[in-house]
C-alpha positions in Angstrom: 50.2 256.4 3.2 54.1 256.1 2.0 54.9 257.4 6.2 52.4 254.9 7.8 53.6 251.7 6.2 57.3 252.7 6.9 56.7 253.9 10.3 55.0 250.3 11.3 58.7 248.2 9.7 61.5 250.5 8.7 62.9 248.7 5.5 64.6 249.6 2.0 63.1 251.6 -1.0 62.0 248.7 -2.8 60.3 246.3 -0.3 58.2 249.7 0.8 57.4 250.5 -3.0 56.3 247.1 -3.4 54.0 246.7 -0.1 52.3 249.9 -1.4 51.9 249.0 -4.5 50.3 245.5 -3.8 47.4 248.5 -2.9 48.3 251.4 -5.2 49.7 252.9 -7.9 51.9 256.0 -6.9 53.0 257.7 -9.4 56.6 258.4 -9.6 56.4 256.0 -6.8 60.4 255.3 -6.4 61.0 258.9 -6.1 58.1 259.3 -3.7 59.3 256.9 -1.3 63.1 257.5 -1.5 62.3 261.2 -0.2 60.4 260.2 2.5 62.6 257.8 3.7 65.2 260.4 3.0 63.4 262.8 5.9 63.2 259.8 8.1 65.4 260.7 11.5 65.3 257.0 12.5 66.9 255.7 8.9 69.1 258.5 9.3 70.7 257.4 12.3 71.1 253.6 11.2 72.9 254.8 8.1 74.9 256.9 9.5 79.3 256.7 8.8 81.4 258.0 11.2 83.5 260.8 11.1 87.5 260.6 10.2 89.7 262.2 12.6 92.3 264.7 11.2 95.5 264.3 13.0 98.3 266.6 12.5 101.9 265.5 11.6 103.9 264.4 14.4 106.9 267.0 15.5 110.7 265.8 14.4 111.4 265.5 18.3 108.8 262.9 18.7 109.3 260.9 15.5 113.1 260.2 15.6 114.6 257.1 17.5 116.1 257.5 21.1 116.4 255.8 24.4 113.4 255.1 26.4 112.5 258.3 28.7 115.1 260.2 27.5 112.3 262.9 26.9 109.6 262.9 29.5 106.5 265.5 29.6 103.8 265.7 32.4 100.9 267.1 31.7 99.6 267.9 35.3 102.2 268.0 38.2 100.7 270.0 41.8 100.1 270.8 44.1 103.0 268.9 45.9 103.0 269.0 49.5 106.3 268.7 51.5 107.6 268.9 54.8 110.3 270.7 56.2 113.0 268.3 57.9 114.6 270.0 60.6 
């Protein structure tokens, strides 16, 4: 009963314990619903938080001041082609 209301409007604990009681009296009808809605993958994935990245502390070479590209990496160079000049 407590799954076919909330499957028709996916709402809070309260305004589902109060639709079904408007019918019914559930006992321990708060904890009832909370645990179903609990279970509920689609509730799940509206309430959801994102995740905090962990980033590790920068090394001394790239936190202290210097001249622009005085320090240059690449990360994917070849394969470079040349010609010979005769």
């Amino acid at each position: 009963m407590v799954r076919d209301s909330h499957e028709k409007v996916f709402t809070v604990v309260l305004v589902k314990l109060l639709e079904i009681r408007e019918r019914f009296w559930l006992i321990k009808g708060r904890k009832t619903v909370k645990n179903i809605l609990k279970k509920c993958l689609i509730c799940k994935r509206f309430s959801s938080t994102s995740g905090v990245q962990v980033t590790a502390p920068l090394p001394a070479l790239r936190v202290e001041q210097s001249a622009p590209f005085s320090v240059v990496g690449i990360d994917f160079g070849g394969p470079l082609y040349t010609k010979r000049r005769e």
